[in-house]
Structure formats: structure tokens, C-alpha cells
C-alpha positions as CSV (number, residue, x, y, z in Angstrom):
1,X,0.0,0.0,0.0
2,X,2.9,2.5,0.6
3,X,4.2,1.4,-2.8
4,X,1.1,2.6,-4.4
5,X,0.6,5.8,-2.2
6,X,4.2,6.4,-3.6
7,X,3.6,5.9,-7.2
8,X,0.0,8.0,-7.0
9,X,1.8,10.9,-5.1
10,X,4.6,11.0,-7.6
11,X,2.4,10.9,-10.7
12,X,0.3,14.0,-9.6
13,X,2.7,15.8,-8.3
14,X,4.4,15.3,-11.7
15,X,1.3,16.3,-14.0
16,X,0.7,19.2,-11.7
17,X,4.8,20.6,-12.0
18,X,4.1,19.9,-16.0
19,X,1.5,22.0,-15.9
20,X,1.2,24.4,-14.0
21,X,5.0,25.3,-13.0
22,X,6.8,25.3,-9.5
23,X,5.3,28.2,-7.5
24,X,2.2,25.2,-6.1
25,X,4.2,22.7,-5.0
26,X,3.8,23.0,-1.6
27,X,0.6,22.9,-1.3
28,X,0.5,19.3,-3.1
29,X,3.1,17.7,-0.6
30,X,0.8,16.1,1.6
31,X,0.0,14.0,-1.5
32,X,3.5,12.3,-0.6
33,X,2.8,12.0,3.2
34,X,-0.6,10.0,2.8
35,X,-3.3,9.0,0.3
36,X,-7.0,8.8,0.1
37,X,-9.5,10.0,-2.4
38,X,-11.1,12.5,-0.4
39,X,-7.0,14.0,0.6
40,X,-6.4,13.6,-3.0
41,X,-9.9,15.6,-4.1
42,X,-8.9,18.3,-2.0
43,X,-5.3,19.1,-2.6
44,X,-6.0,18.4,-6.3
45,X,-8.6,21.5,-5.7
46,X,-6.6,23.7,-3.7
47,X,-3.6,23.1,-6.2
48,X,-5.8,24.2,-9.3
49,X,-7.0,27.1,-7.3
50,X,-3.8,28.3,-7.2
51,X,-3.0,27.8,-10.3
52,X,-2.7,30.4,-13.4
53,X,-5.9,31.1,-14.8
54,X,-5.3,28.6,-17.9
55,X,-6.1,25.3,-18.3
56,X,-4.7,22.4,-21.2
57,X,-8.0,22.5,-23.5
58,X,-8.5,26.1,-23.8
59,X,-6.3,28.2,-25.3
60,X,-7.7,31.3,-23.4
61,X,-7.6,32.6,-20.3
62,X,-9.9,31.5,-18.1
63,X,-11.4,32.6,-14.9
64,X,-12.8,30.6,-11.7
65,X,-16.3,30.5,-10.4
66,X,-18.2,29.1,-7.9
67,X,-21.5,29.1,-9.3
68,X,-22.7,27.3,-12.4
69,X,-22.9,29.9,-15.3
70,X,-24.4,28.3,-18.2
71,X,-24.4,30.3,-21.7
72,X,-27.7,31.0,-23.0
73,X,-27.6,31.9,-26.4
74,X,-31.1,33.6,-26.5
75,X,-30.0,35.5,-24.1
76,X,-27.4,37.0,-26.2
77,X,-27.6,40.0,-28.5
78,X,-26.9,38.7,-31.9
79,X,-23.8,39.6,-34.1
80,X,-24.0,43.0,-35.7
81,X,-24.4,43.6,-39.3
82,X,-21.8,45.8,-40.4
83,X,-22.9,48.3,-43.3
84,X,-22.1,51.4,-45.4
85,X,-24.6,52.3,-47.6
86,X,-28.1,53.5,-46.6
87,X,-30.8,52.7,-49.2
88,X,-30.7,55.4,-50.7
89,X,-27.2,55.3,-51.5
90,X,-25.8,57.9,-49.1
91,X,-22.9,56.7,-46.7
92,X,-24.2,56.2,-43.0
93,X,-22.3,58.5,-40.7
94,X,-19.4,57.1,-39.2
95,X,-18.9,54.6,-41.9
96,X,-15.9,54.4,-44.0
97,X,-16.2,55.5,-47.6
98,X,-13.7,53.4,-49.4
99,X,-13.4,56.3,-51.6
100,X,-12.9,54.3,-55.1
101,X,-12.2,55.4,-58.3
102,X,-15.5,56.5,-60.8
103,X,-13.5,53.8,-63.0
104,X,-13.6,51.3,-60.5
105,X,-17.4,52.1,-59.6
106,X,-18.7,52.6,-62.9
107,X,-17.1,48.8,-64.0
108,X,-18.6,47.4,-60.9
109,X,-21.6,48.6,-61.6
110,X,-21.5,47.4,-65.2
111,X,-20.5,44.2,-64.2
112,X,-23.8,43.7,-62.1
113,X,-25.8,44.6,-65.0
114,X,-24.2,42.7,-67.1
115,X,-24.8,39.5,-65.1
116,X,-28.3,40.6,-64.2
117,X,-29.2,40.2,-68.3
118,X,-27.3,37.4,-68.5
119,X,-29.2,35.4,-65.8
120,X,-32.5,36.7,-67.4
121,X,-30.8,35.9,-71.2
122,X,-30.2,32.1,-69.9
123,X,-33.0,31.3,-67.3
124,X,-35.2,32.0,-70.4
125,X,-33.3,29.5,-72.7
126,X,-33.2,26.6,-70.0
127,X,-36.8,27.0,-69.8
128,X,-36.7,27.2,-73.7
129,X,-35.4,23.6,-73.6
130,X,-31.7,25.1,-75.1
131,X,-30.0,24.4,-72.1
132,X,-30.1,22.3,-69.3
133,X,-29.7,24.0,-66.6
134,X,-29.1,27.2,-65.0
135,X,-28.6,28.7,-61.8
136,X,-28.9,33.3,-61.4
137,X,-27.4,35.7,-59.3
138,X,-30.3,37.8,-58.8
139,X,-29.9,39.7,-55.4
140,X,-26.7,38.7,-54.9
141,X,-24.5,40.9,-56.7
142,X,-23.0,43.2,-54.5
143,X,-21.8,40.2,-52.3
144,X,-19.8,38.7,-55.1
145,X,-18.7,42.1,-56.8
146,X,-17.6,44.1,-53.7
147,X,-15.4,41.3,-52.4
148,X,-14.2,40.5,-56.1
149,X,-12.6,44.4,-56.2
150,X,-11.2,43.9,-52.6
151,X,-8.6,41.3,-53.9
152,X,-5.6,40.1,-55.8
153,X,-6.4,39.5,-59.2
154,X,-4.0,36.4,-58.6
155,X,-5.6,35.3,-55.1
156,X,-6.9,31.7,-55.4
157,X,-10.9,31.5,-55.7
158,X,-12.4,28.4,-54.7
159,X,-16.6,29.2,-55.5
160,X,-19.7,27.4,-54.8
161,X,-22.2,27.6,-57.7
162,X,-23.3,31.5,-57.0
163,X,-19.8,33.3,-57.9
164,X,-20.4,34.3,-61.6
165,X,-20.1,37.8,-60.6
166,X,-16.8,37.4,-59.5
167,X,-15.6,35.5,-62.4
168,X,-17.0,37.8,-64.7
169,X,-15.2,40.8,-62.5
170,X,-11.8,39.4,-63.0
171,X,-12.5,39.5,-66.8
172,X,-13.8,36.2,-67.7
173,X,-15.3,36.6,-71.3
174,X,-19.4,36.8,-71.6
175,X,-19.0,33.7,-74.8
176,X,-17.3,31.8,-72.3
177,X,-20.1,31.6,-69.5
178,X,-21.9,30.2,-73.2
179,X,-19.7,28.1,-74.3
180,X,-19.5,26.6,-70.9
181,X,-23.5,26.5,-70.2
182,X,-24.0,25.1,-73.8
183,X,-20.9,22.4,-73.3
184,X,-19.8,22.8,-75.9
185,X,-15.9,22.2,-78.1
186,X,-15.0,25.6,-77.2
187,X,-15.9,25.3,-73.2
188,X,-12.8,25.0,-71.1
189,X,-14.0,22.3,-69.5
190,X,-14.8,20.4,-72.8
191,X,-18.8,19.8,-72.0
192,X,-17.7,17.7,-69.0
193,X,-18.9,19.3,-66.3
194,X,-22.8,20.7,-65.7
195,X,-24.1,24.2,-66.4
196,X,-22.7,27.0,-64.3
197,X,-19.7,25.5,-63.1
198,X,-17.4,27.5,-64.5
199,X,-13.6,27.7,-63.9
200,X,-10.6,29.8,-65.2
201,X,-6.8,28.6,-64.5
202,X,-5.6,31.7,-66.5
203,X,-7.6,33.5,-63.7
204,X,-7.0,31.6,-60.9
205,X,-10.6,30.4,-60.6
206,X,-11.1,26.5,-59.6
207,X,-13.3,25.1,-61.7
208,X,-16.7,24.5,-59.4
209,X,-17.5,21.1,-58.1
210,X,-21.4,20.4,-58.2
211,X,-21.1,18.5,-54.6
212,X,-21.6,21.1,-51.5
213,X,-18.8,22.3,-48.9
214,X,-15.9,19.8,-50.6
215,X,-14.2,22.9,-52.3
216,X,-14.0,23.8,-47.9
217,X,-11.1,21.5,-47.0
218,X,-9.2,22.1,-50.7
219,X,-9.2,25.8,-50.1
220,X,-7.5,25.3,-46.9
221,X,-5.3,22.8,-48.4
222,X,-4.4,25.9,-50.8
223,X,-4.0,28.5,-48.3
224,X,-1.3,25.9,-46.4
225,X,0.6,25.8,-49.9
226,X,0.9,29.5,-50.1
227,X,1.4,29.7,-46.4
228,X,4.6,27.8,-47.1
229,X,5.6,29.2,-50.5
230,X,4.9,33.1,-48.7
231,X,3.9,34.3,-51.8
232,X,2.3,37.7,-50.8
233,X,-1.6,35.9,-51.4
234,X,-4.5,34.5,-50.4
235,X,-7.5,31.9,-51.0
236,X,-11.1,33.0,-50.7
237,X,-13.2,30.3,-50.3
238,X,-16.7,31.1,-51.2
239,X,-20.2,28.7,-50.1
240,X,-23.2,28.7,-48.4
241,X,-25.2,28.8,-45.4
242,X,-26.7,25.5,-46.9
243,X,-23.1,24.4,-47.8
244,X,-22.0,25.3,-43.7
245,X,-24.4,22.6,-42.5
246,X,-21.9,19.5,-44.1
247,X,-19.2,18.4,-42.2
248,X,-16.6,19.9,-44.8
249,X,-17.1,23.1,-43.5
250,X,-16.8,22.1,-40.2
251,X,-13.3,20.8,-40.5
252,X,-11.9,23.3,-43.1
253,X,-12.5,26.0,-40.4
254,X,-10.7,23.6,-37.8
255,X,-8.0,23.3,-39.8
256,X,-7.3,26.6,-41.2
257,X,-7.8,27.9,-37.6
258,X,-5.1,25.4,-36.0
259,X,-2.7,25.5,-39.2
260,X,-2.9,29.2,-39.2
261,X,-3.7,29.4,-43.2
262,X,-4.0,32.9,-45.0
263,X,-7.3,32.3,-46.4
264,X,-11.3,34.1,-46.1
265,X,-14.3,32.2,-46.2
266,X,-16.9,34.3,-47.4
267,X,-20.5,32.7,-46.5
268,X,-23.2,34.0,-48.5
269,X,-26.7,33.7,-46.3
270,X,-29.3,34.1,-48.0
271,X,-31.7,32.7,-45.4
272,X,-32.6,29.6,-47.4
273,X,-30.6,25.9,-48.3
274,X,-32.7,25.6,-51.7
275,X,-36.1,25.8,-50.0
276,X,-34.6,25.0,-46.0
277,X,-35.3,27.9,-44.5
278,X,-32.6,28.9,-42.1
279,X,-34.6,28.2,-38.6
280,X,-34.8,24.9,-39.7
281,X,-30.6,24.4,-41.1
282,X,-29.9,25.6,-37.2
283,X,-30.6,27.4,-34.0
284,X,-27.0,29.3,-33.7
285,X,-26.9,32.9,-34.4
286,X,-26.1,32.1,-38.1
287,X,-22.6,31.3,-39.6
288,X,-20.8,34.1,-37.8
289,X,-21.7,33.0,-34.2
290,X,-19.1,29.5,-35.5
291,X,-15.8,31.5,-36.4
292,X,-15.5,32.5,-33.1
293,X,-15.6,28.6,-31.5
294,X,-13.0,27.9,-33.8
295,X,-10.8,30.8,-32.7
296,X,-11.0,32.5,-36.3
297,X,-11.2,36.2,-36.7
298,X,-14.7,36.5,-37.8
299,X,-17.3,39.5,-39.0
300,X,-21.3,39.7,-40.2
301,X,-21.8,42.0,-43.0
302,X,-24.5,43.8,-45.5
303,X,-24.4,41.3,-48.4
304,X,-26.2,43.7,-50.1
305,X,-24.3,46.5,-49.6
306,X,-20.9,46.2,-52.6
307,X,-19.0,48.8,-50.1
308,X,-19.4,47.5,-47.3
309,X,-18.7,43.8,-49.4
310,X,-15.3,45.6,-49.9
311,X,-14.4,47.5,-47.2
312,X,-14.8,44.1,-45.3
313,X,-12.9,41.8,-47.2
314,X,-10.2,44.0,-48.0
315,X,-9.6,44.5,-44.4
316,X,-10.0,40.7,-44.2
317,X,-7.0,39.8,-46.6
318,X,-4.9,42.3,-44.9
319,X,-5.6,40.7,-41.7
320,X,-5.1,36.9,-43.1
321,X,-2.2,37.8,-44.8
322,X,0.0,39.9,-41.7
323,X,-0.8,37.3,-39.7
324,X,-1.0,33.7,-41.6
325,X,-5.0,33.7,-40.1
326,X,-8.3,32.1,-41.1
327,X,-10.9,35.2,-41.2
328,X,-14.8,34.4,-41.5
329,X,-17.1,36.8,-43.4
330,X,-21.0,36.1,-43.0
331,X,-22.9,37.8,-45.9
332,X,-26.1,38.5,-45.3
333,X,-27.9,38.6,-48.3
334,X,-31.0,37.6,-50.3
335,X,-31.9,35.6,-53.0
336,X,-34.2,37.2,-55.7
337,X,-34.1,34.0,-58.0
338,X,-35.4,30.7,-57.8
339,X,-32.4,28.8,-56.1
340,X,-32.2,27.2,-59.6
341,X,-34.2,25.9,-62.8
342,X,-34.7,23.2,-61.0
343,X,-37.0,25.1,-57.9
344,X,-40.3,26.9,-57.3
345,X,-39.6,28.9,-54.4
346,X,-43.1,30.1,-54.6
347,X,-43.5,27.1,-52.9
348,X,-41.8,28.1,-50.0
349,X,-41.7,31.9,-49.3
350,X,-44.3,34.8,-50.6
351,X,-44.2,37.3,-53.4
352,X,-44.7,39.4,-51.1
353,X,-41.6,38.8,-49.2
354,X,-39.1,38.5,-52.6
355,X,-40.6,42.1,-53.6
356,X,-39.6,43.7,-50.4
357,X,-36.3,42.7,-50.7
358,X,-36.4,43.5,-54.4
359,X,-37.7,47.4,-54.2
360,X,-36.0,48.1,-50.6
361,X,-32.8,46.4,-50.3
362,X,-31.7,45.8,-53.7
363,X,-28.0,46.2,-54.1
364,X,-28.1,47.0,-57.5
365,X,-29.5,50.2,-56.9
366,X,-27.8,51.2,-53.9
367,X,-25.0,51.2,-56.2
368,X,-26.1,53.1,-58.9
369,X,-28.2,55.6,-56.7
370,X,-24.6,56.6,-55.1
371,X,-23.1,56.8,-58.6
372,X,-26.4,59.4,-59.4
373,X,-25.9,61.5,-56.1
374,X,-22.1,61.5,-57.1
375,X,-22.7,63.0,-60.7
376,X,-21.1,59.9,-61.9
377,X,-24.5,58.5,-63.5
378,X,-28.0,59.1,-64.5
379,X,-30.8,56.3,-64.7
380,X,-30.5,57.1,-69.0
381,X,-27.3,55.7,-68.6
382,X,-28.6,52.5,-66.9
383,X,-31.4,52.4,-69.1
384,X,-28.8,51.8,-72.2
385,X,-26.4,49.8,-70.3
386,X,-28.8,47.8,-70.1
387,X,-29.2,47.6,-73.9
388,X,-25.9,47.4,-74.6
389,X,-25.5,44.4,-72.0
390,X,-28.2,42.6,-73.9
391,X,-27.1,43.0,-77.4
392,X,-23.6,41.9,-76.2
393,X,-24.7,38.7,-74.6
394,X,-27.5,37.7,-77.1
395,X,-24.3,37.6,-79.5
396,X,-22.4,35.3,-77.3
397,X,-25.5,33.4,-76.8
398,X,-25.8,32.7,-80.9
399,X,-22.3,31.8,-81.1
400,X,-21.8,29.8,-78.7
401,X,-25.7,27.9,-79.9
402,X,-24.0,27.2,-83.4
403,X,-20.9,25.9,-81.7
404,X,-20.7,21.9,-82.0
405,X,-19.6,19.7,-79.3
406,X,-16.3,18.2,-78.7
407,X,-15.7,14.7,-80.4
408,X,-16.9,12.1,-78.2
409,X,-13.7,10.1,-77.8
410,X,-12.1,13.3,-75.9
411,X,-14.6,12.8,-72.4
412,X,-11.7,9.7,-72.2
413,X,-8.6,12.3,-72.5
414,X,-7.1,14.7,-69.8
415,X,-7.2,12.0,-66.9
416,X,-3.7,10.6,-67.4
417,X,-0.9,12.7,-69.1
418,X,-0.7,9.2,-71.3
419,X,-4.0,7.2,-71.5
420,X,-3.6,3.8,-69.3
421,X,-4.5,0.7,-71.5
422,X,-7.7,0.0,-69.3
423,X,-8.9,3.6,-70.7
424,X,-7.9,2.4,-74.4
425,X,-10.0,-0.1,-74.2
426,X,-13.2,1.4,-73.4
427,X,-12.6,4.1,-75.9
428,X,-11.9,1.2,-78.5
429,X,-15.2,-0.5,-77.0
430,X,-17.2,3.0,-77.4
431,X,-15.7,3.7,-81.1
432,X,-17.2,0.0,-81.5
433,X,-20.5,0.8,-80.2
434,X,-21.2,3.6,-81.9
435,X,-19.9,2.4,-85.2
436,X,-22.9,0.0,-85.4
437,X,-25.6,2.0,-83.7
438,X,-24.9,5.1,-85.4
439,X,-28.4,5.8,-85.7
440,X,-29.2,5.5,-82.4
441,X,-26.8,8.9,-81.7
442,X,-26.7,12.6,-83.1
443,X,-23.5,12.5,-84.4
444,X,-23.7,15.5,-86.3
445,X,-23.1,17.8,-83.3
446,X,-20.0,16.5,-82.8
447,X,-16.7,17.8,-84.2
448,X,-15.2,14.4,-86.2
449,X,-13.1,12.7,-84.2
């Protein structure tokens, strides 16, 4: 029994010198003298009470009490919504006018337009039968175009399914977004992939995966890359709220918090996952509310609001970048559109409630309404944007319609620098197929093979 007593005393008074230094030690030497739980209970106590505020599983300091204090999170005020625009277009007092360029604003404002009329331009043709599918951007803008002009043109983007505007921002051409939707020989992507998800290596825009929240982890993956390399950038990883309920998300923030990686997720909340309304996705105080459990650097913003978008973010990839740190940005925005061709959100929220949004907190005009009270713009100038925008995609739209498909026998080329014989073979099987059921396949849309 000494023996033991021995071996006991000597192991806690070990793990209590590991962790929280010599200044305590007396008070733990009667662990030596004798042993019984209750002894044990006590000293254990009085040797924590003495102890430095900090305990192994938090990496905060922590203070003592001696009444239960549970956190209520009702009982909470919830995040604030950082902003800088009123509706009217005037800059709230005390907010920060970023102060940019009529060039900048004028293209930002263009480039809103531009992919307002496109989403119109293209809704209409999948419901025409010409396309697939088609997801728009409608209400959403500003969140894509004011974070867009807040970064490097050579950042990394890793995008969900809603970041058109920020392709389109960094310069990606208007016959592309057709070639890709139509799939066709001239698409990047050679027809592989759905509608909408786009990608751009010349413009450092990973192509978009259709399944939610795995672009999470691969962004952080990215960031750790540059982390190492310290090439003076960042990765912005867009998705949303929908896309925070997978597990994905939950461990890319983990591990871009614990690895320290230079890299912004930028949550766009629009309230709904498709037609899940966000009461029923969770009962936290939206994304923003997680940031902070995983020690990241986090802040709620106007999603509808493009200066507030930038001001944001652009204080975001300074912050990520001087300090090799995860920030968080919640958007807080609202979808206009149907989540895609493929929904009726009729079905799930009022008219009533999409018109509000649509007349009072539209970012569009916001925009252009403090391009008017600047002299910078008229609504006659909108008006034939708005033309101009339409004539200039309609004639992307026809050429990329007349554009055939990419021979067949290429969906088995680009996996392996060299195709594997196993590949070979199917191709040779395929060729085989189709050269006895040539009826049974339009083989006139393709380019010969």
C-alpha cells in the first residue's frame, strides 16, 4: 500500500509541476505523506485554485467561479451587421467610404448589369429547352462584386455555384459563360462538367464542383501551400449557409484555424438551403456565431451592400495575410431568383416577401443611386447599359448555340498525361459501339473525331 501511495503521489505531483510550473508545489506535498481519495480531491482542488488562470484544452484565459454559469444563447444580443450604404445610396455617418475610383465604380456597376441580363438571357433559354440548366445571381451581386474588387487578381478562388459575378469581374469573357452552359468544343472544360460550373486557371478560378462544402477542405489545403511558398496571397473560399451545415465546413474552419492558413471564407446567407429555411438548417446565431468557437477572426456583414462587401474583405486579406489567419465573413444577403431551374420557391416563401427585398434592399441600386448623387451617372445611362449588355450577350448566346460539341472520344482524354491501356479499351469499345448504332446517336453535333 505505501508502494502505491508512492507511485499516485509521484504521478500527480508530476502532471501538476508539467502544468502548471513550481510556485504550487507546496501545497501538493501532503500527497506524498498520505493518500485517500477525499485528501487527494482536495489538494488536487486547492492546487488548481492556485494555479494560473489557464487550463490544457483552452487556449484562453480562463477565470474561476463558484456558481454554475451556463451560456444561454437567446439570451445574447446577436452579431451585428456591419454596413455602409443607406438605401438610398448615401454613406451612413461614421462609416468608411472606401473612396474608389468612378472607374472602378462605374465597372462594378456594369459588371452587375451585365450579369443581371445574362441570368434573365439564360433562365429563359433553359426554360426554352436550349440548355439544361441554369442557376442566377439575382440579389446577390454586390456580395460577389464588392469582395471580387477587394482582392488580388491572382488570389486563389475556390466558389460554390453562385460566384459568376466574380468570375465575370476578374475578366472572364461573356462567350465563355456560353460556351460553358452550352458544353460545348469551345468550353474550357470540354462539355464535362454541368451548367454554371465555370472555372478559369488563367484566372486563378477553380473550376466549381457540383457537390456542396468539398471545395472547404481544398481551399484550406491551398492556403497551407501558399502559407509555405509566402507568396504575398490568399485563397477566398466562397459557399453557403446551406453548404455550412456538411461536415466539410466544419473541418476546413478547424484546420485553417489550427494551421494558421492565410485564407477568407466568405459565407453567403441568404436565409434559405434551396427551399430550407434557415430556422430549420440551425438554432445558432447564423454562420458568424461559429468563427469564433473555432478561434478565427470573424465579422457579419450587408451582403447587399458592394462597399461594405469591400471595405470588409479588404480589411480581411490584410488581416489573413500579416498574420497567416483564417478570417470568416458572413454575408447577409437575399436571394431574388429561384435557387435554380430546377425550384419553385413560390412554394416556400411569398411574393410578397421577394418584392420587399427587391424594391427596398436591392443592391443594384444602392449602387447606382450613389453613382447618381455623385454626378457619376444618370438612370439614362442604366437604361442603355442595359441595352448594350443585352445585345452583347445575345451575341455570345448565338455563337456559342452554333458551336458543336467536342468529339466524343475526348470525355476519355485529360485524366492521365498518357491514357492507361484499361482507358484504351473502353474508348476502342465505345468507337465500337457507336460504329454499329450510329443511328441510335446525333452524331452530327460533334466535331469528327
Amino acid at each position: 500500500m505505501n508502494c502505491f501511495r508512492g507511485i499516485i503521489g509521484a504521478s500527480l505531483h508530476n502532471s501538476v509541476r508539467k502544468l502548471y510550473g513550481k510556485q504550487i508545489l507546496p501545497s501538493c506535498k501532503f500527497l506524498f505523506k498520505s493518500f485517500s481519495p477525499k485528501t487527494v480531491t482536495w489538494q488536487w482542488t486547492r492546487a488548481l485554485s492556485d494555479a494560473p488562470s489557464k487550463l490544457p484544452g483552452s487556449t484562453f484565459s480562463l477565470h474561476w467561479t463558484n456558481t454554475p454559469e451556463f451560456i444561454i444563447p437567446e439570451h445574447n444580443e446577436g452579431i451585428p451587421v456591419y454596413r455602409v450604404l443607406d438605401d438610398h445610396g448615401e454613406i451612413l455617418p461614421g462609416a468608411a467610404d472606401p473612396s474608389l475610383s468612378k472607374e472602378l465604380c462605374l465597372d462594378m456597376l456594369k459588371t452587375m448589369v451585365t450579369l443581371g441580363v445574362m441570368d434573365k438571357i439564360m433562365y429563359d433559354a433553359q426554360r426554352q429547352g436550349r440548355v439544361s440548366f441554369y442557376m442566377t445571381n439575382h440579389g446577390e451581386e454586390a456580395c460577389q462584386i464588392g469582395s471580387a474588387a477587394a482582392l488580388h487578381p491572382k488570389d486563389l478562388i475556390w466558389g460554390q455555384y453562385r460566384e459568376a459575378g466574380v468570375l465575370l469581374h476578374r475578366g472572364f469573357p461573356v462567350v465563355q459563360f456560353m460556351h460553358q452552359c452550352y458544353g460545348n468544343s469551345k468550353d474550357l472544360g470540354k462539355g464535362r462538367q454541368m451548367p454554371v460550373h465555370y472555372g478559369s486557371k488563367d484566372l486563378h478560378f477553380v473550376t466549381i464542383s457540383s457537390t456542396l462544402a468539398t471545395q472547404m477542405p481544398q481551399a484550406v489545403g491551398s492556403a497551407y501551400a501558399y502559407k509555405m511558398q509566402n507568396n504575398g496571397l490568399c485563397v477566398v473560399c466562397y459557399f453557403g449557409d446551406g453548404a455550412a451545415s456538411e461536415g466539410d465546413a466544419h473541418a476546413a474552419m478547424n484546420f485553417a484555424s489550427t494551421l494558421k492558413c492565410p485564407i477568407l471564407f466568405i459565407c453567403r446567407n441568404n436565409g434559405f438551403a434551396i427551399s430550407t429555411p434557415a430556422h430549420e438548417q440551425f438554432r445558432g446565431d447564423g454562420i458568424a456565431s461559429r468563427g469564433v468557437g473555432y478561434g478565427i477572426a470573424t465579422i457579419r456583414v450587408n451582403g447587399n451592400d458592394v462597399f461594405a462587401m469591400y471595405n470588409a474583405v479588404k480589411e480581411a486579406r490584410e488581416m489573413s495575410l500579416s498574420k497567416n489567419c483564417p478570417v470568416l465573413i458572413e454575408a447577409m444577403t437575399y436571394r431574388l431568383g429561384h435557387h435554380s431551374t430546377s425550384d419553385d420557391s413560390s412554394a416556400y416563401r411569398s411574393l410578397d416577401e421577394v418584392s420587399y427585398w427587391k424594391e427596398k434592399n436591392n443592391p443594384l441600386q444602392k449602387l447606382e443611386s450613389y453613382l447618381i448623387n455623385k454626378g457619376w451617372w444618370s438612370e439614362e445611362d442604366t437604361a442603355k447599359l442595359k441595352q448594350d449588355a443585352r445585345k452583347k450577350v445575345l451575341l455570345a448566346f448565338n455563337e456559342a448555340e452554333k458551336e458543336k460539341l467536342a468529339p466524343y472520344p475526348s470525355a476519355f482524354e485529360d485524366v492521365y498525361a498518357e491514357m492507361v491501356p484499361r482507358l484504351q479499351k473502353q474508348l476502342e469499345e465505345t468507337q465500337e459501339h457507336v460504329s454499329h448504332h450510329k443511328e441510335q446517336y446525333s452524331l452530327d453535333k460533334y466535331l469528327p473525331s
